[in-house]
C-alpha positions as CSV (number, residue, x, y, z in Angstrom):
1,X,66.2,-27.6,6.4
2,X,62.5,-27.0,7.0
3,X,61.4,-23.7,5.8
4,X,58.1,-23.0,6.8
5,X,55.8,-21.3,3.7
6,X,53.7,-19.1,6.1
7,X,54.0,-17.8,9.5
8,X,49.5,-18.4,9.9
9,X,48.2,-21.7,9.5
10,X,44.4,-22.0,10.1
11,X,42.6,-25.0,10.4
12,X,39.6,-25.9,8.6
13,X,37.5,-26.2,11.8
14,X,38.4,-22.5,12.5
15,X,36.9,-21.2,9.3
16,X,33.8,-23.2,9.6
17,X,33.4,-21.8,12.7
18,X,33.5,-18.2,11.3
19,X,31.3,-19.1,8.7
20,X,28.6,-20.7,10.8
21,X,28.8,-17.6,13.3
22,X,28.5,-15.4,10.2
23,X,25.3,-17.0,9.4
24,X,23.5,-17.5,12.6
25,X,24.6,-13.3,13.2
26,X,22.6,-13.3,9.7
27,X,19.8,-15.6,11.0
28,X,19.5,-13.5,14.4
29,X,19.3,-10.0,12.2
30,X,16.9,-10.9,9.8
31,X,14.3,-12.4,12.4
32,X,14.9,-9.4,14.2
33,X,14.5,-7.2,11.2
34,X,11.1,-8.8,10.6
35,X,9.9,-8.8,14.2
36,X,9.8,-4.8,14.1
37,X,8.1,-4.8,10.6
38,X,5.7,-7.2,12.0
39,X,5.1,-4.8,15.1
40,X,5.0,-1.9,12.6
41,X,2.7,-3.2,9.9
42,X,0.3,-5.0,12.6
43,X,-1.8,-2.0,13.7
44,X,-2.6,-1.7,10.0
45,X,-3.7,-5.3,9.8
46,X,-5.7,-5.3,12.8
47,X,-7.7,-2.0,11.4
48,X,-8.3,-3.7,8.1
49,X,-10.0,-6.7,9.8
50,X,-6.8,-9.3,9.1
51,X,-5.6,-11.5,11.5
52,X,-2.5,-9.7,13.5
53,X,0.0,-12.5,12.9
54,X,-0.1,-12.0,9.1
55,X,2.0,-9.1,9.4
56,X,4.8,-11.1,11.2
57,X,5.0,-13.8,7.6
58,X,7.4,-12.4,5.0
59,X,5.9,-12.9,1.5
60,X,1.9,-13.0,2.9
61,X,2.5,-9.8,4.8
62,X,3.4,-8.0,1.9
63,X,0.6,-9.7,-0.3
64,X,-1.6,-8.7,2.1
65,X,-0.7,-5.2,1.8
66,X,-1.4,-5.0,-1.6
67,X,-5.0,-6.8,-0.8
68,X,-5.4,-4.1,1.7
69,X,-4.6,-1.0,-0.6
70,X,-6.8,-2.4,-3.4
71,X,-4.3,-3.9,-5.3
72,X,-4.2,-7.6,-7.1
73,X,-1.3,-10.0,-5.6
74,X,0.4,-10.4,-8.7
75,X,2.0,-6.8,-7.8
76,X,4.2,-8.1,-5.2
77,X,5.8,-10.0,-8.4
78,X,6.1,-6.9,-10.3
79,X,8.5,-5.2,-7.3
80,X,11.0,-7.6,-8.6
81,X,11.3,-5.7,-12.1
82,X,14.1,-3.3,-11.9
83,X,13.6,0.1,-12.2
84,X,9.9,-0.7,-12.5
85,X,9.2,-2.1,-9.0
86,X,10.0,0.9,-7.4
87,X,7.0,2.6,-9.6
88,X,4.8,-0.2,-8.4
89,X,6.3,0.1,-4.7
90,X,5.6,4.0,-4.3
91,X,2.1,3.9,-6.4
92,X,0.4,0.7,-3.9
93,X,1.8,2.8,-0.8
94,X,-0.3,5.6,-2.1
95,X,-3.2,3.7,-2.6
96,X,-2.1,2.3,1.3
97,X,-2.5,6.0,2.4
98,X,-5.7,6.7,0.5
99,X,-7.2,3.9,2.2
100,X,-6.8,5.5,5.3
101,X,-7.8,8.6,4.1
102,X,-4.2,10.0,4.0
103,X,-3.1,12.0,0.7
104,X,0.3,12.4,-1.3
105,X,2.0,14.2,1.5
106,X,1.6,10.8,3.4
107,X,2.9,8.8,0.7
108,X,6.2,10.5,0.6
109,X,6.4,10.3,4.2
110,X,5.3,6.3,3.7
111,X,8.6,6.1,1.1
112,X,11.0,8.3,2.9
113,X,11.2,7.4,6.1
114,X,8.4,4.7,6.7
115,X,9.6,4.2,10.1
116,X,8.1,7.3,11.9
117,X,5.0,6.8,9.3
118,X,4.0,3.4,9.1
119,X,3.4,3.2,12.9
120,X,1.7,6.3,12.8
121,X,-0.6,4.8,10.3
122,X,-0.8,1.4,12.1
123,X,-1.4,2.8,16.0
124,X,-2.7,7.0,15.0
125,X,-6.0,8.0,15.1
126,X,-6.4,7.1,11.1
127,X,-9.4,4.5,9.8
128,X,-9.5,2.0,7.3
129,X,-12.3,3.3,4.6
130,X,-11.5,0.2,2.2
131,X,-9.2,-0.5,-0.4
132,X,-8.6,2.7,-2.7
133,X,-7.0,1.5,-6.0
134,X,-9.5,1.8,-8.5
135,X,-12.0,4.1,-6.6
136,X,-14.0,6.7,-8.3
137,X,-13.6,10.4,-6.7
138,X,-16.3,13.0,-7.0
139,X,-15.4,16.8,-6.7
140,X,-17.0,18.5,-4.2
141,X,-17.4,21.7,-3.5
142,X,-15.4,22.8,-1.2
143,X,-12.4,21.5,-3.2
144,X,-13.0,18.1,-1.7
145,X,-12.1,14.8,-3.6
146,X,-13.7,11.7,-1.3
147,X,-13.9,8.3,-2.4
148,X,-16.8,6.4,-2.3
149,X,-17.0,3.9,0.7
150,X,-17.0,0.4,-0.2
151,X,-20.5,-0.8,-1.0
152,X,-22.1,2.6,-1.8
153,X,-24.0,3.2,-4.8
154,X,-24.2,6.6,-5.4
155,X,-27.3,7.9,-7.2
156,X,-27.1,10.2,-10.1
157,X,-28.0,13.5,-9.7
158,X,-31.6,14.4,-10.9
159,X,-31.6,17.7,-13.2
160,X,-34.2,20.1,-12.7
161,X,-36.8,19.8,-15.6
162,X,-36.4,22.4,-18.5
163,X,-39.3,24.6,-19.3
164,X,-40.3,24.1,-22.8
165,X,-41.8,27.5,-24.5
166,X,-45.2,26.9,-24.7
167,X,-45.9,26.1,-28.9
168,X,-49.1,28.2,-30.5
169,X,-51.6,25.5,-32.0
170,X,-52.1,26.7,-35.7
171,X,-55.8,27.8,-35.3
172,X,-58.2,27.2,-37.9
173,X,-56.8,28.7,-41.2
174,X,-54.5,27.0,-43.5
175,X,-51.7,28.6,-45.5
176,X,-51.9,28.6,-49.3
């Protein structure tokens, strides 16, 4: 009597076969994933004076980014720290919008949906001033904070000279 153990039988070519579709459907969506943050994050490269195809390199786009906001390289290692990394993430995206002259608002708009505001940074009417981490602000004012421009030394501020009361000369006559 021959009883068979189970109505499926698969071969081993079959499975291979799902598993090296599986893959390339993987392959395919990540180079497509990184096409469109190329695209997004090339306006932004071009205005900072990098060369355009940096944006479209996976590790050195996002080094770049950091060189671009002000930031050393070694930070791209510290968005690997749980927890931490996404402090490091949302502070060098704010230091991305300052140095397009963007403020906080624009940063939460950079971590929430960075779709809409990435491209709006990359291809809008915004400049690149230079990279902001570490910049001094002065107060103006009108309420104002501006960072200084890359390469400006600012003067001090002269003070107006105090009048000194004019001091009596002891005349002639000493005190006994």
């Amino acid at each position: 009597m021959n009883i068979p153990l189970s109505s499926y039988s698969s071969s081993g070519a079959d499975s291979a076969l799902a598993v090296g579709l599986g893959l390339l459907f993987m392959v395919i969506y990540f180079a497509v994933i990184f096409a469109i943050v190329g695209v997004l994050y090339m306006g932004i490269f071009t205005k900072s004076g990098r060369p355009a195809w940096g944006a479209f390199v996976p590790v050195y786009n996002g080094i770049k980014l950091l060189e671009i906001a002000g930031r050393p390289w070694y930070w791209y290692l510290l968005f690997f720290i749980p927890f931490a990394g996404i402090y490091f993430s949302i502070v060098s995206m704010n230091d991305l919008a300052k140095s397009f002259g963007k403020d906080a608002g624009y940063t939460v708009g950079l971590v929430l949906l960075p779709v809409v505001f990435v491209p709006m940074l990359s291809y809008g009417s915004a400049r690149y001033l230079g990279p902001a981490a570490g910049q001094q602000f002065v107060a103006y004012p009108q309420g104002y904070a501006q960072p200084y421009p890359q390469g400006y030394a600012q003067t001090p501020m002269q003070q107006p000279p105090v009048q000194q009361p004019p001091v009596q000369q002891p005349s002639g006559q000493q005190y006994r």
